[in-house]
FITOR-398095 format. One line per field, with one value per atom (N, C-alpha, C): residue number from 1; residue in one letter; y, z, x. Coordinates in Angstrom, 2 decimals. Each point is the difference from the previous one (the first is absolute). Layout:
N
seq <- c(NUM ...)
type <- c(A ...)
north <- c(Y ...)
up <- c(Z ...)
east <- c(X ...)
REM end
This chain:
224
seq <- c(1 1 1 2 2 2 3 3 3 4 4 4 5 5 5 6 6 6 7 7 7 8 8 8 9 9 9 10 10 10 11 11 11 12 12 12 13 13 13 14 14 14 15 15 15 16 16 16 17 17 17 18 18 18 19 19 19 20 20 20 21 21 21 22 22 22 23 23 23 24 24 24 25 25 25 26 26 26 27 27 27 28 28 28 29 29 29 30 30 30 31 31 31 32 32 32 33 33 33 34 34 34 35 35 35 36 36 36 37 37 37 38 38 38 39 39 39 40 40 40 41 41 41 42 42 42 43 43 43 44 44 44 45 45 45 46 46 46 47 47 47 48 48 48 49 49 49 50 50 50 51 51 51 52 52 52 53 53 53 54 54 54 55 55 55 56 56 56 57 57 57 58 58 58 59 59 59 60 60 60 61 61 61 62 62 62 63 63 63 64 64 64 65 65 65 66 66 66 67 67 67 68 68 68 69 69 69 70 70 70 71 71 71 72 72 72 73 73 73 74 74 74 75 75 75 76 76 76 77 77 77 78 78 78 79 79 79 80 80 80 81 81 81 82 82 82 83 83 83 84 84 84 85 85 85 86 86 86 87 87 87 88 88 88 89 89 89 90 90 90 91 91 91 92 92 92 93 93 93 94 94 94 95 95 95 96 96 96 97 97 97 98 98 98 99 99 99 100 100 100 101 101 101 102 102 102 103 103 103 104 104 104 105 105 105 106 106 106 107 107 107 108 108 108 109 109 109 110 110 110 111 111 111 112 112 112 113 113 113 114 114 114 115 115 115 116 116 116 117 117 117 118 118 118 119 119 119 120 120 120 121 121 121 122 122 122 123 123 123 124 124 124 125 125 125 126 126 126 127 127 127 128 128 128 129 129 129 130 130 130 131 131 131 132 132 132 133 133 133 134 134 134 135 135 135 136 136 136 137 137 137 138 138 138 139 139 139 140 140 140 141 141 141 142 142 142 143 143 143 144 144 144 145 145 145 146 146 146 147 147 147 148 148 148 149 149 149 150 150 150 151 151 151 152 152 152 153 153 153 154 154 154 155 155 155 156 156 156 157 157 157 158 158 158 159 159 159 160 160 160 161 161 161 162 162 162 163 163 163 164 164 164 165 165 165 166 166 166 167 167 167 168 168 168 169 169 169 170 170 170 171 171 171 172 172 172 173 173 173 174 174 174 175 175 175 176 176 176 177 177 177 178 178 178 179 179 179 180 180 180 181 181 181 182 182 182 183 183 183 184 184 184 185 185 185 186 186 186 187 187 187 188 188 188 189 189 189 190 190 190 191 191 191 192 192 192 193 193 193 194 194 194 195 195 195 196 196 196 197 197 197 198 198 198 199 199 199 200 200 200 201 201 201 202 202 202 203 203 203 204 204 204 205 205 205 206 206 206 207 207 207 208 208 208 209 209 209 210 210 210 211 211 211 212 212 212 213 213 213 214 214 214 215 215 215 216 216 216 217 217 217 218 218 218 219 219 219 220 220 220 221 221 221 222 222 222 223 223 223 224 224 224)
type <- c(X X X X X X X X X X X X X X X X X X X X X X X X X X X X X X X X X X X X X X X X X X X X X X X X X X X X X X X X X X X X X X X X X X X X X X X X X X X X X X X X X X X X X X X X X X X X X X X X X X X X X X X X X X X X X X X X X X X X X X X X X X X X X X X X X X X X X X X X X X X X X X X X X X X X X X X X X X X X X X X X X X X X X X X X X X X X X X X X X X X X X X X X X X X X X X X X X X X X X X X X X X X X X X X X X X X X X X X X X X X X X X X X X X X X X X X X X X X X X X X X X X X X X X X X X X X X X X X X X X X X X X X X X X X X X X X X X X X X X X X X X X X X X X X X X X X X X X X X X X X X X X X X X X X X X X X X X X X X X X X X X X X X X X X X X X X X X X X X X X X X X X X X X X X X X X X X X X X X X X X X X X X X X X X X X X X X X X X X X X X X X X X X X X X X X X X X X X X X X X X X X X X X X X X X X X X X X X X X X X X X X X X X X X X X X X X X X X X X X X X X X X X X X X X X X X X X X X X X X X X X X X X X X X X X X X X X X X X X X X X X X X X X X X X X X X X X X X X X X X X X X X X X X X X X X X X X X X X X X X X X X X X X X X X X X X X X X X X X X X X X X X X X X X X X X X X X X X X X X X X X X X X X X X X X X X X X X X X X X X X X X X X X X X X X X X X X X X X X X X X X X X X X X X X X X X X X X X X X X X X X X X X X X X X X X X X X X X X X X X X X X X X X X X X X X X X X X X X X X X X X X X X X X X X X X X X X)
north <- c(-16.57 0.45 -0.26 -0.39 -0.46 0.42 0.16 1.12 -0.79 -0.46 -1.54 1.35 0.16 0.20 -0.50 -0.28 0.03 0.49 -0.66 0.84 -0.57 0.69 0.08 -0.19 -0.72 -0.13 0.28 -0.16 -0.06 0.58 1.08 0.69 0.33 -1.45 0.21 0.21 0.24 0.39 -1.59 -0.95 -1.10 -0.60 0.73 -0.80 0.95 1.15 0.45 0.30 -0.59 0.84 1.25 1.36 1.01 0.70 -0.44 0.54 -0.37 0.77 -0.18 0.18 0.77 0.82 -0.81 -0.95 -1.15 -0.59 0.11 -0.53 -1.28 -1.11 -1.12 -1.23 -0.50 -1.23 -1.35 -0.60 -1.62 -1.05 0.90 -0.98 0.81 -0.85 -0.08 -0.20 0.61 -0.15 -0.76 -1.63 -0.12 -0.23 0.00 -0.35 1.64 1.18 0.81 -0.05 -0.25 -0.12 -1.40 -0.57 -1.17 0.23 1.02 0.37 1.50 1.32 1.12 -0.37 0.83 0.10 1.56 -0.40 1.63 1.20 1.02 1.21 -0.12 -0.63 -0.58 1.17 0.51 0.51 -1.02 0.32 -0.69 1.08 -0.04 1.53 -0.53 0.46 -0.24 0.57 0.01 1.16 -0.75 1.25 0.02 -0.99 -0.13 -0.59 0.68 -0.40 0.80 -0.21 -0.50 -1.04 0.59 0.92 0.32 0.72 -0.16 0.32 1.61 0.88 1.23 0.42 -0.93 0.31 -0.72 0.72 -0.98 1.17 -0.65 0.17 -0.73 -1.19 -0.23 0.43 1.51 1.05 0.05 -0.22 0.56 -1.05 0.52 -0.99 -0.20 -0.56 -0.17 -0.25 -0.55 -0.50 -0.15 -0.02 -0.60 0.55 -1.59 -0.39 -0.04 0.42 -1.03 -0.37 -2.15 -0.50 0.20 -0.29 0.67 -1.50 -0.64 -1.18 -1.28 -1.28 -1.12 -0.95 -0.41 -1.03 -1.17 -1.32 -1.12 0.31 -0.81 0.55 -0.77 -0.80 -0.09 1.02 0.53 0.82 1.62 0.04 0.94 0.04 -1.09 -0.44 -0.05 -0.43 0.07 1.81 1.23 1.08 0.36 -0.25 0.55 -0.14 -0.98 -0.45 0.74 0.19 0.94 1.62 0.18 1.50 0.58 -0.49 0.46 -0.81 0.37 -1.19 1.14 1.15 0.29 -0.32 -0.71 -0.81 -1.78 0.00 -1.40 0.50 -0.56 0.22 0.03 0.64 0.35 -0.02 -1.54 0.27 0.71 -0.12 0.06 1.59 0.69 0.91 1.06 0.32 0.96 1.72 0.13 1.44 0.75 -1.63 0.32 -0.35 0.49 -0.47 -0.73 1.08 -0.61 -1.43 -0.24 -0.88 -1.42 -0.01 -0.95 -0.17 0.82 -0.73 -0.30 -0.16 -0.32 -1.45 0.43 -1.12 -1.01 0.04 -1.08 -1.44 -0.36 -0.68 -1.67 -0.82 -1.16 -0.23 -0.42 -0.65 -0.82 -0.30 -0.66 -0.31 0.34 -0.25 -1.51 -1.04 -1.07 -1.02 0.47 -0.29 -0.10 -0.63 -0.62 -0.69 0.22 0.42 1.29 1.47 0.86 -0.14 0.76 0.43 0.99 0.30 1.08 0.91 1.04 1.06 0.54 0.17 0.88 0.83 0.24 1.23 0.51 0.23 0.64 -1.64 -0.06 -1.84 -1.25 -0.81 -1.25 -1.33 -1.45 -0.43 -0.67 0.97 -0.54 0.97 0.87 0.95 -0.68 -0.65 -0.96 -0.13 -0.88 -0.40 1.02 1.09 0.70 1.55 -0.27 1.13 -0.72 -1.12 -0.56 -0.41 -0.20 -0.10 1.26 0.89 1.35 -0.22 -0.33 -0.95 1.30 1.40 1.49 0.89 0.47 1.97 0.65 1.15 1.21 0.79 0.96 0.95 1.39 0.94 1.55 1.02 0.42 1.55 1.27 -0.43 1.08 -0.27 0.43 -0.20 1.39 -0.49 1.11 -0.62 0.75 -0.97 1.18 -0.32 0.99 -0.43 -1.42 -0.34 0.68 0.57 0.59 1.32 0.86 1.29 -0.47 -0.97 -0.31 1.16 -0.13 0.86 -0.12 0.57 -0.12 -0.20 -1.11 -0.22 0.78 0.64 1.17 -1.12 0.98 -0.88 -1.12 0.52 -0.74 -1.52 -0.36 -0.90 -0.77 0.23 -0.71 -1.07 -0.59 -1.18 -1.08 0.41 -0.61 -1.16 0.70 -0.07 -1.37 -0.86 -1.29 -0.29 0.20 -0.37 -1.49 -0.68 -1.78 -0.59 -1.15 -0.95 0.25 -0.65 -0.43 1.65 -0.14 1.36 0.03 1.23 0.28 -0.01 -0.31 0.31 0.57 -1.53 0.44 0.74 0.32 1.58 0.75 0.46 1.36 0.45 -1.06 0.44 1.33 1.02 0.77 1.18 -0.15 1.18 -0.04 -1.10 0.16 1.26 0.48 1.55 0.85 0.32 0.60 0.60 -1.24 -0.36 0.39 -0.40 0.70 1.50 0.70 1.20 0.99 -1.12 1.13 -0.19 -1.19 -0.75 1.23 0.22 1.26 0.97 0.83 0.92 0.12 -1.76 0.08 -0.33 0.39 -0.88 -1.01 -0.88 -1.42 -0.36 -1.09 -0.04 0.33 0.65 0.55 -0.91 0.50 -0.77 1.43 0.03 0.82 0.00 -1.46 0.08 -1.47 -0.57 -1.23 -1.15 -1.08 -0.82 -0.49 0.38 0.00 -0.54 -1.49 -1.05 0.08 1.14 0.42 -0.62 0.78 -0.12 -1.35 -1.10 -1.26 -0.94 0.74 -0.76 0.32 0.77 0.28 -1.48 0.02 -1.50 0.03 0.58 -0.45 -0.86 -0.33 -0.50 -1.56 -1.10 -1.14 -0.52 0.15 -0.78 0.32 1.24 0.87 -0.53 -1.18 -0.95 -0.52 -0.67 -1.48 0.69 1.37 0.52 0.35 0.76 0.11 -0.93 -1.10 -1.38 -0.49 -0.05 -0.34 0.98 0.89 1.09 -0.04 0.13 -0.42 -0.95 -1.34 -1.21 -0.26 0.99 0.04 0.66 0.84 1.13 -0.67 -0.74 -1.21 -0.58 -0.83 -1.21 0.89 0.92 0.44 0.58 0.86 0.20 -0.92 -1.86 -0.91 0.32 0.61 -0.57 1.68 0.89 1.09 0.90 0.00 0.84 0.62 0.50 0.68 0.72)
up <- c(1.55 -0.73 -1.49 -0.70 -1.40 -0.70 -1.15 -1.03 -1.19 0.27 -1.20 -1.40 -1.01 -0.70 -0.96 -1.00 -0.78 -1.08 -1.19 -0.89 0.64 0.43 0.30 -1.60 0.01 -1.91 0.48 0.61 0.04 1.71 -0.01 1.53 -0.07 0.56 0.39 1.51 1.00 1.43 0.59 -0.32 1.02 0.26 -1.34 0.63 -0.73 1.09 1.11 0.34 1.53 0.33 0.92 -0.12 -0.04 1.04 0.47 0.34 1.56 0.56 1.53 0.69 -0.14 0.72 0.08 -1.08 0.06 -1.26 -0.20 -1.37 0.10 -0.64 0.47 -1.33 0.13 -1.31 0.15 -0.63 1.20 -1.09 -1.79 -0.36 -1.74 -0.42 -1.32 0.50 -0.73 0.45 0.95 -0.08 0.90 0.61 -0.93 0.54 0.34 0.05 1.14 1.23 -0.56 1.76 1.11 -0.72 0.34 0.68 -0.84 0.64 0.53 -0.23 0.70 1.57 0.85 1.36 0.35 1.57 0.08 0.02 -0.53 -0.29 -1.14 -0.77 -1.18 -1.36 -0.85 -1.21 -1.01 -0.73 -0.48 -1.17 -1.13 -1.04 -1.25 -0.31 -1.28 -0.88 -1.41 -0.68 -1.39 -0.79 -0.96 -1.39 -0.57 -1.44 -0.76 -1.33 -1.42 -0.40 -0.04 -0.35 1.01 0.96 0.99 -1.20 0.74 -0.38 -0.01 0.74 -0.03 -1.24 -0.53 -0.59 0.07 -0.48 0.37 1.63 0.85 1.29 0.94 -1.35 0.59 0.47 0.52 1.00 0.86 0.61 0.86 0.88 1.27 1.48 0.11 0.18 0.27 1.34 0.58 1.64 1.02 0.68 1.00 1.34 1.04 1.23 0.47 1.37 0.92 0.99 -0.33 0.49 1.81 0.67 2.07 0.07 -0.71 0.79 -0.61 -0.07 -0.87 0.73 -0.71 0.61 -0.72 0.46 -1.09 -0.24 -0.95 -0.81 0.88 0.79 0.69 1.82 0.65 0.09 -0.52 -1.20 -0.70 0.25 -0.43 0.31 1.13 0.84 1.74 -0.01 0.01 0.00 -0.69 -1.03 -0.91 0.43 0.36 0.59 1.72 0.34 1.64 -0.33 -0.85 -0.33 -0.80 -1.20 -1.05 -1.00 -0.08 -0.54 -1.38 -0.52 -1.65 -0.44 0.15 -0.32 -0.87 0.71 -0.56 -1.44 -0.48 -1.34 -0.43 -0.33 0.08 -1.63 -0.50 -1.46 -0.97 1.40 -0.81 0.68 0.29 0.44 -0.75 -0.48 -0.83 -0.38 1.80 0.30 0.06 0.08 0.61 -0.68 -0.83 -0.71 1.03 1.13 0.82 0.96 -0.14 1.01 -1.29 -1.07 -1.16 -0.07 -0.14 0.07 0.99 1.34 0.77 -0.08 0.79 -0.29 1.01 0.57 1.25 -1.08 -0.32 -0.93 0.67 0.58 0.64 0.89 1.32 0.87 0.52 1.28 0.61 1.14 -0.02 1.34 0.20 -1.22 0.66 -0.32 0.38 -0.30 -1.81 0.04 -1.45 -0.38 -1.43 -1.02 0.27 -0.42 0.71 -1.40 0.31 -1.18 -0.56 -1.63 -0.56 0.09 0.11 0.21 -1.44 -0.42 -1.46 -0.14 -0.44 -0.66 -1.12 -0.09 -1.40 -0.29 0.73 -0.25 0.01 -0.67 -0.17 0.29 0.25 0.25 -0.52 -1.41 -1.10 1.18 0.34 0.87 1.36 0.50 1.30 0.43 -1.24 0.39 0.26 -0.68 -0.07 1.26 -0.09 1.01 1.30 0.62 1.20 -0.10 -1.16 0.20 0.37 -0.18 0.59 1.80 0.38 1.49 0.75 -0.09 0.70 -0.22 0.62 -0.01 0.25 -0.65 0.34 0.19 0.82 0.26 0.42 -0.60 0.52 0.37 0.96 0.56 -0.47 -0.30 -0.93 -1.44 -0.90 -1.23 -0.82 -1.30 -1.41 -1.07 0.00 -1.54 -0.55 -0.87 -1.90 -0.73 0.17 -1.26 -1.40 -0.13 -1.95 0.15 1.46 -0.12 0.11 -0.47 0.17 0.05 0.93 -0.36 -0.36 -0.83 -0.44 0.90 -0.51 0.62 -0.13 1.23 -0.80 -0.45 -0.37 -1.27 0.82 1.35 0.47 0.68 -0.17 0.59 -0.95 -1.63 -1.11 -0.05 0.78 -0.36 1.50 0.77 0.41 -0.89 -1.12 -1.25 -0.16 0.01 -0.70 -0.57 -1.73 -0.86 -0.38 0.56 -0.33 1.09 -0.24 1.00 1.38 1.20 1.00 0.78 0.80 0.42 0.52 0.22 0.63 1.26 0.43 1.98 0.38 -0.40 -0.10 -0.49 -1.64 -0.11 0.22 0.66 0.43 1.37 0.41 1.51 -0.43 -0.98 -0.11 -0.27 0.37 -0.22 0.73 1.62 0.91 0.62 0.36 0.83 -0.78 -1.48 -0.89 -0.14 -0.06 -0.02 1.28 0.95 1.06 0.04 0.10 0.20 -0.94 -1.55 -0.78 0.38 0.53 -0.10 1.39 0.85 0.79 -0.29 -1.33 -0.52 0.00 0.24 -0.06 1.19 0.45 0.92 0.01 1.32 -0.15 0.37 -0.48 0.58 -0.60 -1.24 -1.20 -0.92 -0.64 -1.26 -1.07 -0.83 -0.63 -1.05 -0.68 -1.05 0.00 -0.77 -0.12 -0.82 0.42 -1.06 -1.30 -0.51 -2.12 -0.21 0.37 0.15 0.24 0.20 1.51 -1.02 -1.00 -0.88 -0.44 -0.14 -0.46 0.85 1.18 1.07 0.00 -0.48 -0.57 0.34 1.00 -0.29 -1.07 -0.88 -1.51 -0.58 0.39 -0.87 0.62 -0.66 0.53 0.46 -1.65 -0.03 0.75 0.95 0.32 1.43 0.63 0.96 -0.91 -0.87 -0.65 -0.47 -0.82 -0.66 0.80 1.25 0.98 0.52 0.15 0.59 -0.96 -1.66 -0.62 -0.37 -0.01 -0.37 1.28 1.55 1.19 -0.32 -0.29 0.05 -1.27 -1.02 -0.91 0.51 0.60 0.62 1.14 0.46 1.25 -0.42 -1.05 -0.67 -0.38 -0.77 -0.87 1.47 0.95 1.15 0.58 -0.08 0.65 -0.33 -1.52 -0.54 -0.53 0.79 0.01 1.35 0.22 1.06 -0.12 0.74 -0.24 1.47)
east <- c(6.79 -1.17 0.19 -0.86 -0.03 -1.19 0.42 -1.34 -0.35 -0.99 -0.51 -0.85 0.11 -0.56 -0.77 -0.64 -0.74 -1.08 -0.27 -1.03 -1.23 -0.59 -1.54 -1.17 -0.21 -0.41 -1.58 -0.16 -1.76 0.02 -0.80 0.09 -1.27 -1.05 -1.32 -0.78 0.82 -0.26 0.11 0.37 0.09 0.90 1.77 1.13 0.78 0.35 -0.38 -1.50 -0.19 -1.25 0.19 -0.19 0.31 -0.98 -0.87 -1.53 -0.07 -0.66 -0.26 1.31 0.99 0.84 1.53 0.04 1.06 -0.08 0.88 0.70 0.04 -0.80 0.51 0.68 0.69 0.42 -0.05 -1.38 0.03 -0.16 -0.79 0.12 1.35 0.16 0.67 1.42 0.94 1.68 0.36 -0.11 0.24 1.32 0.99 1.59 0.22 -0.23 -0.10 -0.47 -1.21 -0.68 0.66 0.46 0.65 1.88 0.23 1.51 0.04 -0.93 0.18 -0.14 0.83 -0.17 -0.48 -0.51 0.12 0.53 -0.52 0.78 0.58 0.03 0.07 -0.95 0.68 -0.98 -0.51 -1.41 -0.71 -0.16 0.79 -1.04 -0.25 -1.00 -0.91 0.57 0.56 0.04 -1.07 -0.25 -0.66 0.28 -1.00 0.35 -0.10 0.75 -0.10 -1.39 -0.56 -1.26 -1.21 -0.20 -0.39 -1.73 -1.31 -0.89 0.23 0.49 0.52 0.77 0.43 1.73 1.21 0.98 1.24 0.47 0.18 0.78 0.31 1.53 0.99 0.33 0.54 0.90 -0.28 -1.26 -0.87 0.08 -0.54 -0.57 -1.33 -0.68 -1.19 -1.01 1.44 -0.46 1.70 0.23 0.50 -0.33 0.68 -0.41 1.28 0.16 1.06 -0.89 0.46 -0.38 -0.04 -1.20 0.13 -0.47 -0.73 -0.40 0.19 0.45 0.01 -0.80 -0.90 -0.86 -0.40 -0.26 -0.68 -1.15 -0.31 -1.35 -1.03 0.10 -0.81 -0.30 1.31 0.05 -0.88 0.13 -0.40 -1.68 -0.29 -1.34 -0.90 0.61 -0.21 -0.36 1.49 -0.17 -0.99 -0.30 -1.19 -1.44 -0.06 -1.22 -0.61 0.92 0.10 -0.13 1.42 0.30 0.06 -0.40 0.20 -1.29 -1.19 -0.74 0.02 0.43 -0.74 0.80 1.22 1.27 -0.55 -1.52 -0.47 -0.64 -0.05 -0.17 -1.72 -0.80 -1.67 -0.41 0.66 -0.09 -0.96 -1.25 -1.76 -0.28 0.84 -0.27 -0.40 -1.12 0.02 0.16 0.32 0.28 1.46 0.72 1.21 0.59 0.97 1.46 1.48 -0.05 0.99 0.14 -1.58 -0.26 0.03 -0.21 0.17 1.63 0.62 1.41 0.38 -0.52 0.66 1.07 1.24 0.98 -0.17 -0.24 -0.11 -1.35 0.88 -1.02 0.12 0.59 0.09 0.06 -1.16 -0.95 0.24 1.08 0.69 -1.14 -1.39 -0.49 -0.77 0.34 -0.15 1.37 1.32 0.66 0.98 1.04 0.62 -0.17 -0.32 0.45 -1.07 -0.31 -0.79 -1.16 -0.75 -1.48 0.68 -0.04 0.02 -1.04 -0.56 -0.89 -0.17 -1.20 -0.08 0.54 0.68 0.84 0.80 0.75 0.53 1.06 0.12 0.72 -0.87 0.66 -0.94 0.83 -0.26 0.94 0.76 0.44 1.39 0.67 -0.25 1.20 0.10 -0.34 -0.03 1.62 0.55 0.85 1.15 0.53 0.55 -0.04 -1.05 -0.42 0.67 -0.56 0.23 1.88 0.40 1.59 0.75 -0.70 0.43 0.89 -1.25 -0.60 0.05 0.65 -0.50 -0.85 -0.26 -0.81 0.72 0.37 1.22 -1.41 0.21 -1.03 1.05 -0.11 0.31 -1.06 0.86 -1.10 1.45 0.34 1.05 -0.08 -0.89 0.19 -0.47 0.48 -1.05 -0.19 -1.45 -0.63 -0.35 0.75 0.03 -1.05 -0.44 -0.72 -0.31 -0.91 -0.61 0.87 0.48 0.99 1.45 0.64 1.72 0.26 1.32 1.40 0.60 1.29 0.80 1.86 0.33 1.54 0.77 0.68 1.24 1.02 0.85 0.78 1.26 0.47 0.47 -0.61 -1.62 0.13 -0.89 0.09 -0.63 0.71 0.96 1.02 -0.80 -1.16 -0.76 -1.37 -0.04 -0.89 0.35 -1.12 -0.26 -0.52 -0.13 -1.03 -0.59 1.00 -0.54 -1.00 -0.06 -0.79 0.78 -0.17 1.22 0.14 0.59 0.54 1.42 0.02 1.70 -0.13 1.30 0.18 1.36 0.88 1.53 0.55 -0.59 0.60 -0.05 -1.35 -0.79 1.53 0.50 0.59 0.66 0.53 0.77 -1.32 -1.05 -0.67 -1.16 -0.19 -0.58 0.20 0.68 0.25 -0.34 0.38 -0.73 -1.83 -0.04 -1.50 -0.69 0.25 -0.60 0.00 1.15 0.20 -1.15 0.25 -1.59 -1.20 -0.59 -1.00 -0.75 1.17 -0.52 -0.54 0.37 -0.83 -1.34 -0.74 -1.55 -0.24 -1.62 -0.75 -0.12 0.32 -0.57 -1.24 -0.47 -1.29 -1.17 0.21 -0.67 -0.37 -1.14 -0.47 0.24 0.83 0.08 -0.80 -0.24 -0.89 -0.69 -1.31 -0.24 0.62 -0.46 0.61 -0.23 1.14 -0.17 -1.03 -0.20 -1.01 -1.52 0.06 -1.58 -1.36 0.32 -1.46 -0.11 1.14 -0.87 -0.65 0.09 -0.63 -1.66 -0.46 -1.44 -0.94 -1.19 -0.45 -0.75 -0.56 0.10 0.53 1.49 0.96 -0.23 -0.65 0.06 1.29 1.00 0.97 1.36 0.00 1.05 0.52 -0.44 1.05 0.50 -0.29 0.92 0.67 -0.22 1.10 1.50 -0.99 1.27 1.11 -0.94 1.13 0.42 -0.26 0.60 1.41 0.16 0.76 1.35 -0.67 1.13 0.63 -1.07 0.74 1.00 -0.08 0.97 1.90 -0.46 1.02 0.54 -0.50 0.82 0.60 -0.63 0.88 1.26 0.19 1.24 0.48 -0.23 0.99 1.15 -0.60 0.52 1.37 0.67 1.12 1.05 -0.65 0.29 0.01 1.24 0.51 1.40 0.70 1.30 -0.25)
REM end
């Protein structure tokens, strides 16, 4: 079992998608989604920089991974079992159904259709090098309410680009044992992000895919 961490810099409900009873991660990070297995931890922690505040300390989300699937895979499921997972960009009632992550359309084969959504296709490439879906039915999302790290497992904390894996190994057992203290399966709070999704806001996809596709690029060359 291995505990991938990271700063979550922008936590707008679609990576993680958090909603409809499963945590799911299909698009952004993709040299995680690319090397976690199952049973595997996935945790978000906070930024200094965070629309809240500074909470570096804090968690914001984590998953253990139950299912790994290709993104076309992913797609297939979504489309059968999971359709508010498709993304309803024009939706004007629904916030959850606009981020949906299932954003690429394998149903007339490869190379697939991108689907409107919070990505555009400068994120194409990056998203699909991922080439998985981690999906949990064991997770918690902190979003805009973080918690705070007790002090023994702040050496999980990754403030740069990239994330950790290999070091985390000395504070996997750790981490579980607190992470019990909460319910899983919970939405504890929304995401930091929620309000710029407003359809008012013309410019607030491009902004989004411009901003991921920044935070991918610098991941490539940052890990530990």
């Amino acid at each position: 079992m291995k505990l991938y961490s990271y700063c979550l810099r922008h936590d707008g409900g679609a990576a993680p998608n958090p909603f409809w009873n499963i945590c799911t991660l299909v698009i952004c990070k993709p040299k995680i989604r690319e090397a976690a297995s199952k049973n595997d931890w996935i945790v978000g922690l906070g930024s200094a920089n965070s629309p809240i505040g500074d909470i570096s300390d804090c968690i914001v989300y984590a998953m253990r991974v139950i299912e790994k699937m290709t993104m076309r895979e992913y797609d297939e499921y979504c489309q059968t079992s999971l359709q508010n997972k498709i993304p309803q960009w024009r939706n004007k009632y629904g916030y959850r159904l606009r981020v949906g992550d299932c954003v690429y359309d394998y149903s007339d084969g490869e190379p697939p259709k991108q689907r409107w959504s919070v990505h555009d296709e400068r994120n194409r490439k990056r998203d699909l090098a991922g080439k998985y879906a981690l999906l949990s039915t064991h997770f918690f999302y902190f979003g805009n309410k973080p918690v705070k790290l007790p002090d023994n497992l702040k050496e999980i904390i990754h403030a740069t680009q990239g994330h950790k894996s290999n070091a985390n190994q000395p504070y996997v057992d750790e981490f579980t044992k607190w992470i019990k203290g909460y319910k899983p399966n919970r939405l504890y709070g929304e995401p930091q992000l929620k309000s710029e999704f407003a359809l008012d806001k013309e410019d607030v996809r491009s902004k989004c895919a411009s901003r991921d596709l920044r935070e991918d690029e610098g991941d490539e060359t940052f890990v530990e």
